[in-house]
C-alpha positions in Angstrom: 0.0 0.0 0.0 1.2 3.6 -0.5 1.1 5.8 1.9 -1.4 8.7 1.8 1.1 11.2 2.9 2.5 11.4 -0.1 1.3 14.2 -3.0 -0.9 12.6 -5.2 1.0 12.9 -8.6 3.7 11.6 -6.7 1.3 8.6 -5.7 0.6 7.8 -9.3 4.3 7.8 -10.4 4.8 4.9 -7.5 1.6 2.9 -8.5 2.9 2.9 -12.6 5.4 0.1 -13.3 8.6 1.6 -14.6 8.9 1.5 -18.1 11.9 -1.0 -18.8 14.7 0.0 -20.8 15.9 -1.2 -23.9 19.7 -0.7 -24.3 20.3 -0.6 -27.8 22.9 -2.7 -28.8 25.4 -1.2 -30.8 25.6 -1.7 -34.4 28.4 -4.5 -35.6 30.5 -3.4 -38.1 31.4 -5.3 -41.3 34.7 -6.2 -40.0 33.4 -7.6 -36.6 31.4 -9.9 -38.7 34.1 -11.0 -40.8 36.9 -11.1 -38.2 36.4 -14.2 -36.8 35.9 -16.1 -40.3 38.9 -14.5 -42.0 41.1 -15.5 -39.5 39.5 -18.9 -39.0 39.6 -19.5 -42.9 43.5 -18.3 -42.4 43.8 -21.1 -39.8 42.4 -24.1 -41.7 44.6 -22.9 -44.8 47.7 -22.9 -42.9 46.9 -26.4 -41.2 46.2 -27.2 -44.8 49.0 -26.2 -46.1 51.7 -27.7 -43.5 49.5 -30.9 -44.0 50.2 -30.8 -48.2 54.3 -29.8 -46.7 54.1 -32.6 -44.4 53.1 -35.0 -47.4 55.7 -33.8 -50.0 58.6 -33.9 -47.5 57.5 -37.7 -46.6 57.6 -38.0 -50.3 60.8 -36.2 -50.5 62.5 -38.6 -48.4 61.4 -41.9 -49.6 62.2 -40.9 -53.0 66.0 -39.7 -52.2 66.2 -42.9 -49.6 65.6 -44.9 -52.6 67.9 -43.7 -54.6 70.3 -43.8 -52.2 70.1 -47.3 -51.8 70.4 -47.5 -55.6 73.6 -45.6 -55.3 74.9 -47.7 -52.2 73.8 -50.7 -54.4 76.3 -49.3 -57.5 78.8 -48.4 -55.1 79.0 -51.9 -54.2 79.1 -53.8 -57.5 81.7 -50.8 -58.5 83.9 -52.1 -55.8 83.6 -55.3 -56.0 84.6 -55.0 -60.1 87.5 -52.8 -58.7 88.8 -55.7 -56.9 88.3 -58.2 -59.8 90.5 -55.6 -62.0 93.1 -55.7 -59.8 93.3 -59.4 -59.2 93.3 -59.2 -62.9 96.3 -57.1 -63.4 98.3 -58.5 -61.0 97.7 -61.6 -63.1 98.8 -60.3 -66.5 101.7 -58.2 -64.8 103.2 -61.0 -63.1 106.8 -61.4 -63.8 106.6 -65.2 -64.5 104.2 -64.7 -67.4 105.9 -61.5 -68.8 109.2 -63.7 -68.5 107.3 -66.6 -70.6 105.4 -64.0 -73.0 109.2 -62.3 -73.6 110.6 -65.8 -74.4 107.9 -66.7 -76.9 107.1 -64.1 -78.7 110.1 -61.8 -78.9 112.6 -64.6 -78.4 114.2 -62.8 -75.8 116.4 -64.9 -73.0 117.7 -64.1 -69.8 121.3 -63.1 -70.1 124.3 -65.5 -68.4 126.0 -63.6 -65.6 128.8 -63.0 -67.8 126.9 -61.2 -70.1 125.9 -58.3 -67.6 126.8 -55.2 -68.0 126.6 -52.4 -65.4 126.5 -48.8 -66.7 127.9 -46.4 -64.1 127.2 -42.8 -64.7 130.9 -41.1 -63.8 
């Protein structure tokens, strides 16, 4: 109940319900609306991207592993020829052989020890 000491306008301004107030809210701008989709369409592009990176260097690396192991592969047949090469040579260069190729074809002989000569540069 309100009080009859009070005036009676200002009776009438207790008994009314307050109007309530409406804040108006404030107008977003383009760029607020945008904001948060540019940056998350930025995101999901990087992650993309690093993703795509992430598959080419994987790539990458299996490829060049491979031929590596193509290249260790020729590396060791190389070697191994290498070795058979100079087993060979040693063969044909050995002085018995050279001794019986001299004899043979070029009719050379080894000289008596009589026959030796030693030149001495005076």
């Amino acid at each position: 109940m309100i009080p009859f000491s009070i005036p009676f306008k200002d009776r009438l301004a207790i008994k009314q319900k307050p109007k309530q107030q409406t804040k108006e809210l404030p107008m977003l701008e383009l760029g607020q609306l945008f904001a948060p989709l540019v940056s998350g369409f930025l995101l999901i592009a990087f992650i993309f991207i690093s993703a795509l990176a992430v598959i080419y260097t994987a790539y990458d690396y299996r490829r060049l592993f491979n031929q590596h192991q193509v290249l260790v592969r020729q590396s060791d047949e190389l070697r191994i020829e290498w070795g058979q090469l100079l087993l060979e040579q040693s063969a044909w260069g050995a002085n018995n052989r050279v001794e019986v190729l001299a004899e043979q074809r070029l009719g050379m002989k080894m000289p008596k020890a009589n026959e030796i000569r030693l030149a001495i540069d005076e």
